[in-house]
C-alpha positions in Angstrom: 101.0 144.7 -38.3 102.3 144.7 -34.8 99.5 144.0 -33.2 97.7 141.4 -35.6 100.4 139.2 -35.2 99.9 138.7 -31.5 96.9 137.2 -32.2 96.3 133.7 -32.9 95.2 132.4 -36.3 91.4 131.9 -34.9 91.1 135.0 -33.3 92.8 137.3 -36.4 90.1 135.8 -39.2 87.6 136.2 -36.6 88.2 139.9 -36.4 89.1 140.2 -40.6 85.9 138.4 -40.7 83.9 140.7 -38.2 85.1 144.0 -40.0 84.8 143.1 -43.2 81.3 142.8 -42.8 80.5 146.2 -41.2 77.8 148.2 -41.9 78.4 151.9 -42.7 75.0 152.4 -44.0 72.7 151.4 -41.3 72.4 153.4 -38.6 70.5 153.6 -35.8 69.2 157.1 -33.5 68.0 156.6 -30.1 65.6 159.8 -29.0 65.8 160.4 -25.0 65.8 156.5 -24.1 65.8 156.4 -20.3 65.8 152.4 -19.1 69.3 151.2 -19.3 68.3 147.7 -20.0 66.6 148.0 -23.1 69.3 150.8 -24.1 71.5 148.2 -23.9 69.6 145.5 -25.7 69.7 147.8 -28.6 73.2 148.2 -28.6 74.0 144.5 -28.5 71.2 143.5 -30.8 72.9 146.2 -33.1 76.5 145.3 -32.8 75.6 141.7 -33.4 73.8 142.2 -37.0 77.0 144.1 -37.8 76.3 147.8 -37.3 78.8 149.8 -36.8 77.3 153.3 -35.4 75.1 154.5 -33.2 73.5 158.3 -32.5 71.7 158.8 -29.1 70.2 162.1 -28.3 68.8 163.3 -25.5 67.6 161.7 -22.4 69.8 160.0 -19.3 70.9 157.1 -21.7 73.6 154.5 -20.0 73.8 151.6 -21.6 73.7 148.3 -18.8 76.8 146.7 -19.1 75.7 143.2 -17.7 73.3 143.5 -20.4 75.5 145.0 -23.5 78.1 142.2 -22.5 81.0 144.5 -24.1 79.2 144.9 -27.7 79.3 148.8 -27.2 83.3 149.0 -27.3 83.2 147.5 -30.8 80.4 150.3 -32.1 81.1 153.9 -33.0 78.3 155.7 -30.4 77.9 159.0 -30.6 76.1 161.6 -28.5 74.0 164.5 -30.1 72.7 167.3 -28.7 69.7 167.5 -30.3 67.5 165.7 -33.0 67.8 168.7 -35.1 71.8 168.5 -35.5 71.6 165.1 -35.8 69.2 164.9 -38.8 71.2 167.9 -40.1 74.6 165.7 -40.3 73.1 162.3 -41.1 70.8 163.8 -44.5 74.6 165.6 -44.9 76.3 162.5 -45.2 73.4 161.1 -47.9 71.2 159.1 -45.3 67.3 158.8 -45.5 65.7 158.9 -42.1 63.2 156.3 -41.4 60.4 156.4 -38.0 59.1 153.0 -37.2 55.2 154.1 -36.6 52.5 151.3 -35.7 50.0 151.5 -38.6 52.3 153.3 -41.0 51.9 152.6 -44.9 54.8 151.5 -45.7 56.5 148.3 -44.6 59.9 147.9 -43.3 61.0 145.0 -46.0 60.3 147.9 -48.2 62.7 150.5 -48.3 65.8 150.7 -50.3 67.9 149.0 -49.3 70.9 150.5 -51.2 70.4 154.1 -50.3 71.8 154.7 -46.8 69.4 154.5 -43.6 69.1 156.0 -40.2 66.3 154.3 -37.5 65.1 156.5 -35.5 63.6 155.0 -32.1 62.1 156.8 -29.5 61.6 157.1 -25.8 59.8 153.1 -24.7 56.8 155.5 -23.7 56.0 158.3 -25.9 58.0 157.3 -28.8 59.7 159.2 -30.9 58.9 163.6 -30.8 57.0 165.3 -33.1 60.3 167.0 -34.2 61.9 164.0 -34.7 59.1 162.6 -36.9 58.8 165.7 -39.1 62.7 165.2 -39.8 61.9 161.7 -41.2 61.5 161.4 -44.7 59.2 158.1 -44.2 57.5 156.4 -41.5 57.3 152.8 -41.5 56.0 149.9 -40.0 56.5 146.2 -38.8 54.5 143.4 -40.3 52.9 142.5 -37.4 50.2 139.5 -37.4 49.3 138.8 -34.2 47.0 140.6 -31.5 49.7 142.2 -30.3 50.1 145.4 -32.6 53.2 146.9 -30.4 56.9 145.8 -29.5 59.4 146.3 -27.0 61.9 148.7 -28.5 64.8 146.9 -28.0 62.9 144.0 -30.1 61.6 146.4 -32.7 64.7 147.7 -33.0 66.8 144.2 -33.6 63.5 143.2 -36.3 64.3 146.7 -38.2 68.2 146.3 -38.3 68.4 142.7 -38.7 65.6 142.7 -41.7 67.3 146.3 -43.1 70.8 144.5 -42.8 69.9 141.4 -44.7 68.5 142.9 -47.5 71.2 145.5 -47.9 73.6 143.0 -48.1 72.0 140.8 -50.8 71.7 144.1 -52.4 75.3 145.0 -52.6 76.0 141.4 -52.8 78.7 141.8 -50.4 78.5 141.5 -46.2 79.9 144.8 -45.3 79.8 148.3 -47.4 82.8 150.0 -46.0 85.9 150.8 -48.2 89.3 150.0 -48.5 90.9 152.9 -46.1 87.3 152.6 -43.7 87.9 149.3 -43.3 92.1 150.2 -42.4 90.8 152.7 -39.8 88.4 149.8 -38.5 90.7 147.0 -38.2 93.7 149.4 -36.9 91.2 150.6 -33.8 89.2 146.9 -33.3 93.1 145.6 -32.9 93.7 148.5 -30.0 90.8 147.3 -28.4 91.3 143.8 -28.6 95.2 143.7 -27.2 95.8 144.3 -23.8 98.7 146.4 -23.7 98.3 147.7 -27.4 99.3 151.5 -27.1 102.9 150.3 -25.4 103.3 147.5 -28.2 102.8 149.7 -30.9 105.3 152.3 -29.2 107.4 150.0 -29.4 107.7 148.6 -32.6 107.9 151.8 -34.2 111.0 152.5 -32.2 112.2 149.6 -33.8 111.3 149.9 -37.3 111.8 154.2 -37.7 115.0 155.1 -38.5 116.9 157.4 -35.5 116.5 161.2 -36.0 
């Protein structure tokens, strides 16, 4: 690999290390999120427990960077029209969809941990839409023990994946659920992100290496 071997030893098992344990099967849906700050918090929180991607629909979302600290380039964020198309694709693709609900029957710690599971977090006012709710197939909530029977979304949202994360993964008994040719695409595009340069190194080496037409 061109580009892996520009890296130093540290640096190259840091990133083996990072995308090995990538979660495919945790995702989480931001509904019409509007304070930049807390949009942020989310991503970071999320890229940290070792998500990989992120829906956002609706809403004037723009993540802060001073807040995201460069977490978002290493995430897979996609923008949805609406909540209906992106229900639509996710329960395509096999996920359940989850709504964290204050008072809900069901706790967080537990859900399945082995199907695959999409968050859905709403606006830090209203919450998440009626239409996004109906398209849930469970509400849930946080064990809360305090007074305080209501978080911050960018804290609810970092309990959920980090609690959801940890328990898929003694689950599968592995860190990340991604296979072999996910986990090529991954590493190829974390190594174009991570080396300044990488587009003209790559160009280069494979005008090396291909045989002359």
């Amino acid at each position: 690999m061109a580009l892996s071997e520009i890296l130093d030893d540290e640096r190259r098992a840091k990133m083996e290390r990072v995308t090995a344990a990538r979660l495919g099967g945790v995702v989480v849906v931001l509904e019409n999120l509007h304070d930049p700050h807390n949009g942020g918090a989310v991503l970071r929180s999320c890229e940290a427990v070792g998500l990989l991607e992120i829906h956002v629909v609706g809403g004037e979302f723009a993540a802060s960077e001073r807040v995201t600290q460069g977490s978002d380039k290493w995430l897979d964020i996609r923008r949805d029209k609406g909540i209906e198309s992106c229900a639509s694709d996710l329960k395509a693709r096999g996920f359940k969809l989850y709504a964290s609900i204050p008072g809900a029957e069901i706790p967080l710690e537990e859900l399945d941990p082995i199907v695959p599971a999409a968050f859905l977090m709403g606006n830090e006012h209203a919450g998440l839409t009626d239409g996004a709710r109906a398209l849930c197939d469970a509400e849930y909530a946080l064990p809360l023990q305090g007074f305080s029977q209501s978080l911050n979304l960018s804290v609810a949202t970092a309990i959920t994946v980090y609690t959801h994360a940890r328990r898929r993964r003694l689950a599968l008994g592995r860190n990340g659920d991604l296979d072999e040719e996910a986990l090529d695409r991954l590493r190829a595009r974390y190594l174009r992100k991570d080396v300044r340069g990488a587009d003209a190194i790559v160009a280069r080496h494979l005008a090396r290496t291909l045989p002359a037409k």
